[in-house]
Biopython code that builds the backbone (N, CA, C, O; Angstrom):
import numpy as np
from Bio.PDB.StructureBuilder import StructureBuilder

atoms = [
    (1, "UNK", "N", (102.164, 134.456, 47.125)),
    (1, "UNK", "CA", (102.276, 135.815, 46.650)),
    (1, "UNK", "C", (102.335, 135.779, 45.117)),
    (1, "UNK", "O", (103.135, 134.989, 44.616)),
    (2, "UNK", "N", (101.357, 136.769, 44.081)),
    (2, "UNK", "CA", (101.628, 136.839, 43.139)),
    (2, "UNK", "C", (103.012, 137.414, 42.624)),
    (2, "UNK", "O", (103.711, 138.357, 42.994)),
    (3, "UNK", "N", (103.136, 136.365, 41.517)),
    (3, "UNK", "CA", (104.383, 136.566, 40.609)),
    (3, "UNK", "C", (104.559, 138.304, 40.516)),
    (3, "UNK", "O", (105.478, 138.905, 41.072)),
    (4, "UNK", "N", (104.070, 138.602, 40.144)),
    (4, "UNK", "CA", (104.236, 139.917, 39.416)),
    (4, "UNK", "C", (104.048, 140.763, 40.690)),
    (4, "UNK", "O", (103.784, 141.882, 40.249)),
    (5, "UNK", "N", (104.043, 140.833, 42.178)),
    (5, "UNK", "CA", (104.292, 141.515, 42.663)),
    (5, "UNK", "C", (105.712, 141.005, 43.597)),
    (5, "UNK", "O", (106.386, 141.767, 44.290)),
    (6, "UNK", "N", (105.888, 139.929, 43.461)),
    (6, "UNK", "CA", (107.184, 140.017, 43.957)),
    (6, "UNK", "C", (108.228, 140.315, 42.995)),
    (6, "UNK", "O", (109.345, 140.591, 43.431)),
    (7, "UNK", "N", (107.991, 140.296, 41.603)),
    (7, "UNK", "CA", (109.367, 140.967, 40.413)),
    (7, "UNK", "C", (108.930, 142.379, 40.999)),
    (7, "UNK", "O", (109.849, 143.138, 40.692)),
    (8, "UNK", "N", (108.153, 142.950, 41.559)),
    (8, "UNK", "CA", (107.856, 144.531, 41.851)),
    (8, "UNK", "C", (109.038, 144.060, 43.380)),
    (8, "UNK", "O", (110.162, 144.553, 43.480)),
    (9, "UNK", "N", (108.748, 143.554, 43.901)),
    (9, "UNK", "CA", (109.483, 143.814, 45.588)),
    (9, "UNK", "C", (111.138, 143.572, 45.165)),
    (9, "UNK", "O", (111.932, 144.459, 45.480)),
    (10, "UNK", "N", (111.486, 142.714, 44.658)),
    (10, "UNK", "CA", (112.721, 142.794, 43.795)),
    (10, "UNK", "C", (113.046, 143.478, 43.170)),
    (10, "UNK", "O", (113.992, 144.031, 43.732)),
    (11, "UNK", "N", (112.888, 143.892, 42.242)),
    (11, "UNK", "CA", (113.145, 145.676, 41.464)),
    (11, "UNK", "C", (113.278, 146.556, 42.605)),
    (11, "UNK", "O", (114.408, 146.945, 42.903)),
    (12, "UNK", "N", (112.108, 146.980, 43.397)),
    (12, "UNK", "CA", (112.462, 147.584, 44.471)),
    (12, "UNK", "C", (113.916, 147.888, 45.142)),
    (12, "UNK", "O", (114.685, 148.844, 45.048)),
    (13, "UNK", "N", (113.970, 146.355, 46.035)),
    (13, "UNK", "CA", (114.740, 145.940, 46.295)),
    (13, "UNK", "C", (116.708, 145.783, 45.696)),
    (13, "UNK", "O", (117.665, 145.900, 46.462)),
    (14, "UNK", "N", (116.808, 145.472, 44.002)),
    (14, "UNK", "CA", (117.784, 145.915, 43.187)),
    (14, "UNK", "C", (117.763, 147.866, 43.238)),
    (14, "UNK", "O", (118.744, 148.573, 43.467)),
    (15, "UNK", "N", (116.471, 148.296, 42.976)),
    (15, "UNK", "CA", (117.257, 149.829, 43.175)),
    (15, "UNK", "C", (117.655, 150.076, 44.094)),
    (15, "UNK", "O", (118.687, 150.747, 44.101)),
    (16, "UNK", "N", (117.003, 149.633, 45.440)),
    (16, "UNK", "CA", (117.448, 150.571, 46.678)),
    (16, "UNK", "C", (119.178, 150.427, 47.178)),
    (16, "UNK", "O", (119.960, 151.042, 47.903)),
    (17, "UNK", "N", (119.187, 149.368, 46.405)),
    (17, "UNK", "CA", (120.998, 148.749, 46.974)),
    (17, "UNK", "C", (121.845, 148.873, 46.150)),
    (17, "UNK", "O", (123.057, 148.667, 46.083)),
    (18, "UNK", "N", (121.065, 149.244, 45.508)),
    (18, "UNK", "CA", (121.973, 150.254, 43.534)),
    (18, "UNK", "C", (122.785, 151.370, 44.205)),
    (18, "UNK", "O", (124.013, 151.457, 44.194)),
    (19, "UNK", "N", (121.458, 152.660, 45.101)),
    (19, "UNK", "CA", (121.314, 153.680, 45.051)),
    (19, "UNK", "C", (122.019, 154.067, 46.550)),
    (19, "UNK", "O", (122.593, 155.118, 46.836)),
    (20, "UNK", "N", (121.779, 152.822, 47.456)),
    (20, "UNK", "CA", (122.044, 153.163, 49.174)),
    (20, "UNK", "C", (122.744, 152.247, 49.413)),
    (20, "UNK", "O", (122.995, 152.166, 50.615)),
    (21, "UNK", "N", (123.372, 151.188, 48.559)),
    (21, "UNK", "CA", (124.324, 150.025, 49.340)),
    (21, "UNK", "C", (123.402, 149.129, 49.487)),
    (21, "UNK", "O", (122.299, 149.127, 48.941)),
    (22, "UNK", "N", (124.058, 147.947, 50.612)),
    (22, "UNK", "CA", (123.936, 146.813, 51.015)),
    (22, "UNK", "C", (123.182, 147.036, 52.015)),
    (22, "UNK", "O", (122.050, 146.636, 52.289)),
    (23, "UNK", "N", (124.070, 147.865, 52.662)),
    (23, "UNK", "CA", (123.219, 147.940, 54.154)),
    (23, "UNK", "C", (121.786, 148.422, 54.071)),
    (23, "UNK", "O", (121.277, 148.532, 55.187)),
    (24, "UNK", "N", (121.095, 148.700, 53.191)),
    (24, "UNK", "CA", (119.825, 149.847, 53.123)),
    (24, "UNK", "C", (118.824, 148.918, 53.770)),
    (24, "UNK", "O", (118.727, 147.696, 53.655)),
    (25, "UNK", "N", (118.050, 149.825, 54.525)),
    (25, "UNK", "CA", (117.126, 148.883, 54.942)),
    (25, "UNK", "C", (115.709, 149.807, 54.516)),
    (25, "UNK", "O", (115.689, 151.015, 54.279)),
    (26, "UNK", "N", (114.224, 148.587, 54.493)),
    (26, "UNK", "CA", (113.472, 149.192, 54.360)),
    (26, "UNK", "C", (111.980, 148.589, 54.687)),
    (26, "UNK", "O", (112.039, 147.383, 54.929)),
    (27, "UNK", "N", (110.531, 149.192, 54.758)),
    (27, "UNK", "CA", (109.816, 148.576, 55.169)),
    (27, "UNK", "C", (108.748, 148.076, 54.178)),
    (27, "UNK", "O", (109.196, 148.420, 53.084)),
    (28, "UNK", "N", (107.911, 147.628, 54.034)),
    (28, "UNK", "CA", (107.101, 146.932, 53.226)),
    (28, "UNK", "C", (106.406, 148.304, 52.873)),
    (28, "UNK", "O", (105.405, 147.785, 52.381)),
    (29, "UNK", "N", (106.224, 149.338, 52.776)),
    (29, "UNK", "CA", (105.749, 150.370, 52.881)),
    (29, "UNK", "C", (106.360, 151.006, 51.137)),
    (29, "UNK", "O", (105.716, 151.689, 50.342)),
    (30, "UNK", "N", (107.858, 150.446, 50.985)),
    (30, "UNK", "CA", (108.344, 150.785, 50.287)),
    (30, "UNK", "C", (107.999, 150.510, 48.814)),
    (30, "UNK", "O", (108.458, 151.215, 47.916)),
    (31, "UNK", "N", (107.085, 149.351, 48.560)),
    (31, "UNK", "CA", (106.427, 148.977, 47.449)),
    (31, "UNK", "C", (105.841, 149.685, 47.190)),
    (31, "UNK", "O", (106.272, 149.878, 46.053)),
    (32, "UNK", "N", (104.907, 150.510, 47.338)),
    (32, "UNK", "CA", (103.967, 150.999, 47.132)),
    (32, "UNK", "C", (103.706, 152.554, 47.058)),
    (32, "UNK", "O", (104.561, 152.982, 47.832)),
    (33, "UNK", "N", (103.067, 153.564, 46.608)),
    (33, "UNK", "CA", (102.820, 154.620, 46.543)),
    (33, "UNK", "C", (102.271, 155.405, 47.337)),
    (33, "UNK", "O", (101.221, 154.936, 47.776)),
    (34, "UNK", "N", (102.568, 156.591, 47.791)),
    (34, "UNK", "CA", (101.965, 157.087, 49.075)),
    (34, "UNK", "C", (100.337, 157.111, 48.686)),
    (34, "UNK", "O", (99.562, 157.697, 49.441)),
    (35, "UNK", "N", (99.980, 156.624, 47.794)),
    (35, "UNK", "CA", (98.056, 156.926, 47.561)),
    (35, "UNK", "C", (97.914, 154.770, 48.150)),
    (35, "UNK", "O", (98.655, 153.787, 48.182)),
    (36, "UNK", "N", (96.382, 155.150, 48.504)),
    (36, "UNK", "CA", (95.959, 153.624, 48.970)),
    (36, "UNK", "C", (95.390, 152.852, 47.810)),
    (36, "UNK", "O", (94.333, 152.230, 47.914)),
    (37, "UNK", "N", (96.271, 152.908, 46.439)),
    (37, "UNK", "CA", (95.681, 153.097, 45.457)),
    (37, "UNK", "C", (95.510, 151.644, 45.085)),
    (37, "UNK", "O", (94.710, 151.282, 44.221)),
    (38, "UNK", "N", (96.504, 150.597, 45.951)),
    (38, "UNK", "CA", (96.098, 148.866, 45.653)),
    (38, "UNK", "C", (96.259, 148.247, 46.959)),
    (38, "UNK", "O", (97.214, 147.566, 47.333)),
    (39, "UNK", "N", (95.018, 148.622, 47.729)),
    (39, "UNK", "CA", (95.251, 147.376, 49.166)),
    (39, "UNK", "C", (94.953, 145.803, 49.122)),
    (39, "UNK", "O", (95.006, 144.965, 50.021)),
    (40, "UNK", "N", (94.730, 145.728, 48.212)),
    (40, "UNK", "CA", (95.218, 144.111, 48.248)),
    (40, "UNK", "C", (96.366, 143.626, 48.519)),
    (40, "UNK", "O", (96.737, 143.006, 49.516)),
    (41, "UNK", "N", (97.055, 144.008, 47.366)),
    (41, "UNK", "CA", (98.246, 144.055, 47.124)),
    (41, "UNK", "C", (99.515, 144.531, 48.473)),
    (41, "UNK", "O", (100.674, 144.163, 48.665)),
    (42, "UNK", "N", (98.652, 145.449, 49.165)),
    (42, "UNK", "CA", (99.452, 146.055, 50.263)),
    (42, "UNK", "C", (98.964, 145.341, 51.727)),
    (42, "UNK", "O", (99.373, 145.733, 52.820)),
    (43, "UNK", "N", (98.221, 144.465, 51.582)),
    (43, "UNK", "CA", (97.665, 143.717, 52.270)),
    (43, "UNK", "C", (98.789, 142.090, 52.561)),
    (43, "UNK", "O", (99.578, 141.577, 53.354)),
    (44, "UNK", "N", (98.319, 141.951, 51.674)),
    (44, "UNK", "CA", (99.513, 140.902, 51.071)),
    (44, "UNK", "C", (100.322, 140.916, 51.562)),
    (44, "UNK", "O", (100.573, 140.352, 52.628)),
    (45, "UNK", "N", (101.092, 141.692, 50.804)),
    (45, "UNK", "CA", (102.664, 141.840, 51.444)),
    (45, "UNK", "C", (102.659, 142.543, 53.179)),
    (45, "UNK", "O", (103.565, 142.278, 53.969)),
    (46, "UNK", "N", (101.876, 143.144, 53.418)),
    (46, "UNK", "CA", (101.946, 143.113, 54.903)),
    (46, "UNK", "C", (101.517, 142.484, 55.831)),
    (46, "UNK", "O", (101.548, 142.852, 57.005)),
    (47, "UNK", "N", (100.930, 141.153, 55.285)),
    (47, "UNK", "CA", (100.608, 139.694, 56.109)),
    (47, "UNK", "C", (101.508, 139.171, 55.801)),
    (47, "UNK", "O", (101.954, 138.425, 56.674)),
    (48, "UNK", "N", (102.028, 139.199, 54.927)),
    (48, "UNK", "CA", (103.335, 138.070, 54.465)),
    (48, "UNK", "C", (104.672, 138.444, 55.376)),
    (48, "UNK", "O", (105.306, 137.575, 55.975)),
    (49, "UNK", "N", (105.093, 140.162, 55.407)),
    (49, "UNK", "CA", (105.865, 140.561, 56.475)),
    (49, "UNK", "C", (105.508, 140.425, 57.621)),
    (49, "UNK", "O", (106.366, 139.899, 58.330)),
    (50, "UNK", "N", (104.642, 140.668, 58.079)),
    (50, "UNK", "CA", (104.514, 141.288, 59.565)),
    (50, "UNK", "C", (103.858, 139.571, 59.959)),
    (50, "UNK", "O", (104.538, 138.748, 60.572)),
    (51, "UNK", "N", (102.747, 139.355, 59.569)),
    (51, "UNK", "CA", (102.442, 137.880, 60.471)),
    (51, "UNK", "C", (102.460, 136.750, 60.157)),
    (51, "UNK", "O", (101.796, 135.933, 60.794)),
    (52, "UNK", "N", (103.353, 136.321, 58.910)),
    (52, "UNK", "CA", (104.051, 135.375, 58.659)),
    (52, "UNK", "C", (104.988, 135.350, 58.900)),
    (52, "UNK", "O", (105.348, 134.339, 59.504)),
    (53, "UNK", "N", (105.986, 136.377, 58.618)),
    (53, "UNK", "CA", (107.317, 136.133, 58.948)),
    (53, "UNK", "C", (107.719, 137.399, 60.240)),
    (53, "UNK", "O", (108.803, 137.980, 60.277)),
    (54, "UNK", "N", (106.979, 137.550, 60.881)),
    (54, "UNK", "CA", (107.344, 138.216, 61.718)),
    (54, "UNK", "C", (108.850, 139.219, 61.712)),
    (54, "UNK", "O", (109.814, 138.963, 62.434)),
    (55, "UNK", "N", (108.797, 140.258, 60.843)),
    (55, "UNK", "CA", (109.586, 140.351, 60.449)),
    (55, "UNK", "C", (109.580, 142.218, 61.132)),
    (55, "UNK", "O", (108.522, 142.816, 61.327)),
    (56, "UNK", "N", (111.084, 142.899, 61.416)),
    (56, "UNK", "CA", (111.151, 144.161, 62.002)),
    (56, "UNK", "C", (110.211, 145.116, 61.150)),
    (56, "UNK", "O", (109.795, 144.688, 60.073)),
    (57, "UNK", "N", (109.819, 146.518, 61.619)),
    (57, "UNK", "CA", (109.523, 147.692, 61.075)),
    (57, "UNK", "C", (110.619, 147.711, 59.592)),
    (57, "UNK", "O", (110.304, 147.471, 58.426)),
    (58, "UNK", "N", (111.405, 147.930, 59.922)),
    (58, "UNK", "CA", (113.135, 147.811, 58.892)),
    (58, "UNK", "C", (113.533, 146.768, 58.595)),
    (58, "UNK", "O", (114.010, 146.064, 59.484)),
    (59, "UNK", "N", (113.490, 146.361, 57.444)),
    (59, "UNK", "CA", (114.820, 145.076, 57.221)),
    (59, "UNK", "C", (116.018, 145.116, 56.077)),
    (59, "UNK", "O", (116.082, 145.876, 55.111)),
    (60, "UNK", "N", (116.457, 144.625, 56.261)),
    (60, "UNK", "CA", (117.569, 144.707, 55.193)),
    (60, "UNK", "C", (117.050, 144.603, 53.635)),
    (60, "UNK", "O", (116.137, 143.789, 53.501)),
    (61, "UNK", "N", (117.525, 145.380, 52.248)),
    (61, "UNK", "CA", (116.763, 144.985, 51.278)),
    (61, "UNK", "C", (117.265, 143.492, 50.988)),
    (61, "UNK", "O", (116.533, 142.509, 50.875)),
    (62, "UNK", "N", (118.710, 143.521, 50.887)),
    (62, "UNK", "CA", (119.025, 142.224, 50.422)),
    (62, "UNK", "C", (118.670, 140.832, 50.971)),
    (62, "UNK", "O", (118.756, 139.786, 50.328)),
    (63, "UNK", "N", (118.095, 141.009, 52.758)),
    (63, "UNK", "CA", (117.039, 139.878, 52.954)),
    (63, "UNK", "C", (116.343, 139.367, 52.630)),
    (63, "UNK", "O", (116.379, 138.159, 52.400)),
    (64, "UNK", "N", (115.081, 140.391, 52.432)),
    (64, "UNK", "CA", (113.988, 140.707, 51.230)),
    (64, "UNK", "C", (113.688, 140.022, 50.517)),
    (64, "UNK", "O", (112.779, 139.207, 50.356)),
    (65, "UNK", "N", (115.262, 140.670, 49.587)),
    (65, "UNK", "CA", (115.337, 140.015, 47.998)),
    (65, "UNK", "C", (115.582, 138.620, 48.518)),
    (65, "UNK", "O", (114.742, 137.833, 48.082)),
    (66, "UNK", "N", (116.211, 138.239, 49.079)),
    (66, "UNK", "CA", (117.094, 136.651, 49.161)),
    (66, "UNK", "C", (115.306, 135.924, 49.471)),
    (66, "UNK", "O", (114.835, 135.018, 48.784)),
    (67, "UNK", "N", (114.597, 136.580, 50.610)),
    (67, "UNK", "CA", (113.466, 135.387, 50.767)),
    (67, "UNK", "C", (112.880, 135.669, 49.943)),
    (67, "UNK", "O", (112.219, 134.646, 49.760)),
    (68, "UNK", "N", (112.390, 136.791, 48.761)),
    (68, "UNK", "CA", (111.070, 136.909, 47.867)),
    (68, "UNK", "C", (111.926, 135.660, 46.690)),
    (68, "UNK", "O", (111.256, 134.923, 45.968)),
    (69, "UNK", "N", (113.189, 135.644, 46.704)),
    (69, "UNK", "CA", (113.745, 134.850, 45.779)),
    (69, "UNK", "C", (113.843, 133.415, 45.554)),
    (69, "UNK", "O", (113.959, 132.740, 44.531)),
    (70, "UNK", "N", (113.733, 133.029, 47.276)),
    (70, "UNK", "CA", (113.950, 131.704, 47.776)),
    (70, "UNK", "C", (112.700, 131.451, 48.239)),
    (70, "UNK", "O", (112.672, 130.655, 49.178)),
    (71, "UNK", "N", (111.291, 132.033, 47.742)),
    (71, "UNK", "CA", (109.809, 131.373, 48.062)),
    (71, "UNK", "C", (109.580, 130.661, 47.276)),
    (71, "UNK", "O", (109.502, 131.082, 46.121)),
    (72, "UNK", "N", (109.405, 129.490, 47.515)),
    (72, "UNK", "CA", (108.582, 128.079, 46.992)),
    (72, "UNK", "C", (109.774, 127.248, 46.622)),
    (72, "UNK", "O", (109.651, 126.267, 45.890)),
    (73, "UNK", "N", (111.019, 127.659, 47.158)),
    (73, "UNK", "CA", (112.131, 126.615, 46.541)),
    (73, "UNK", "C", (112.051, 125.792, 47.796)),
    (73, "UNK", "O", (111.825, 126.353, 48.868)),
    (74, "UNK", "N", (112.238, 124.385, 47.716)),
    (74, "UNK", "CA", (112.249, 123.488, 48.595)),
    (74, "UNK", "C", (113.786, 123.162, 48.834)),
    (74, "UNK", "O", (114.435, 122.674, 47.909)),
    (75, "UNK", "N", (114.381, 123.429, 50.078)),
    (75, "UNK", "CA", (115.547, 122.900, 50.565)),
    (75, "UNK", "C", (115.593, 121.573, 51.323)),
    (75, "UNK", "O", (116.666, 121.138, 51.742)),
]
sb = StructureBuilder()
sb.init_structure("model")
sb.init_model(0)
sb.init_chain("A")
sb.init_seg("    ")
for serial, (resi, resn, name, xyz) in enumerate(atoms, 1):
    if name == "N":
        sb.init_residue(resn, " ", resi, " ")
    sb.init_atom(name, np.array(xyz, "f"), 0.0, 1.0, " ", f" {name:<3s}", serial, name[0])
structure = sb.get_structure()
């Protein structure tokens, strides 16, 4: 995933738990603008959610953030 769209899913991610808590949950849907104005980009991230990581309609933001944060770190 490009750099510069995961500092976008993170920002995201820091407002929504600014604004709604911890608990907020949300869908990959949330990046992006109601116009289809970058499907690459929305492509991306919805292969990366949905059939890589098989991941709910909803998820927690702070999940999110924790895996967009913890991609490419080797444990």
């Amino acid at each position: 995933m490009k750099e510069l769209l995961k500092q976008k899913i993170i920002k995201v991610c820091n407002s929504k738990i600014e604004t709604k808590g911890v608990d907020v949950g949300l869908s990959f849907y949330a990046f992006f603008s109601n116009k289809n104005d970058n499907p690459q980009s929305l492509m991306e991230v919805a292969e990366w959610w949905i059939m890589t990581h098989k991941l709910n309609h909803f998820e927690k933001a702070t999940k999110i953030k924790s895996m967009i944060e913890n991609m490419g770190v080797n444990k």
